[in-house]
C-alpha angles and dihedrals in degrees: 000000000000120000142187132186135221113259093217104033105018095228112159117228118187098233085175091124100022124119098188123105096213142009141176120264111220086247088067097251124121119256119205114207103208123131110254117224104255117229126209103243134185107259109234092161144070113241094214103044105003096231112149123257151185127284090242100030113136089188142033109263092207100034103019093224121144121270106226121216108152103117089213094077106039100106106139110078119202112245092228109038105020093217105150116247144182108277080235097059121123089192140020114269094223115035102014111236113156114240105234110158125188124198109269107259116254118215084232092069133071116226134201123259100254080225121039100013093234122139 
């Protein structure tokens, strides 16, 4: 999966299959859709729950799932941090954001107002 995230409102759109350059998040802002280099972060959170851990932890201490270090296998990179992270992650691994994609809006559909609900 490849994600970006709104500037302005930090919603996450999966652009794994988009050829645009650019949309409109429903929010109004501009989204540009470019890959981010991926950096290669500390991880200070668990993928699963995002709860924070040790530096050494091979577990989670709250959730008990598997931290995962091997570099071979960190693909998804956060939209806001662009630490690299296992496709299976929840969280990032670094700074904790939970990934939560939506579907990138098309111009064909009419979208509630994030406020009010209205069309």
């Amino acid at each position: 999966m490849r994600l970006v995230a709104c500037g302005e409102c930090h919603t996450q759109f999966d652009v794994t299959h988009l050829t645009l350059d650019r949309f409109d998040c429903r929010c109004g802002a501009t989204v540009e859709n470019v890959r981010p280099t991926g950096i290669d972060a500390e991880v200070r959170r668990c993928r699963s729950c995002g709860a924070s851990v040790t530096a050494n932890a091979e577990a989670c201490d709250y959730c008990g799932s598997a931290i995962i270090r091997d570099d071979n296998t960190l693909s998804l990179l956060c939209p806001e941090c662009y630490a690299r992270n296992d496709e299976q992650s929840r969280f990032c691994a670094a700074c904790g954001v939970a990934f939560r994609p939506e579907p990138v809006p098309s111009a064909s559909e009419e979208l509630p107002c994030v406020k009010c609900e209205c069309p």
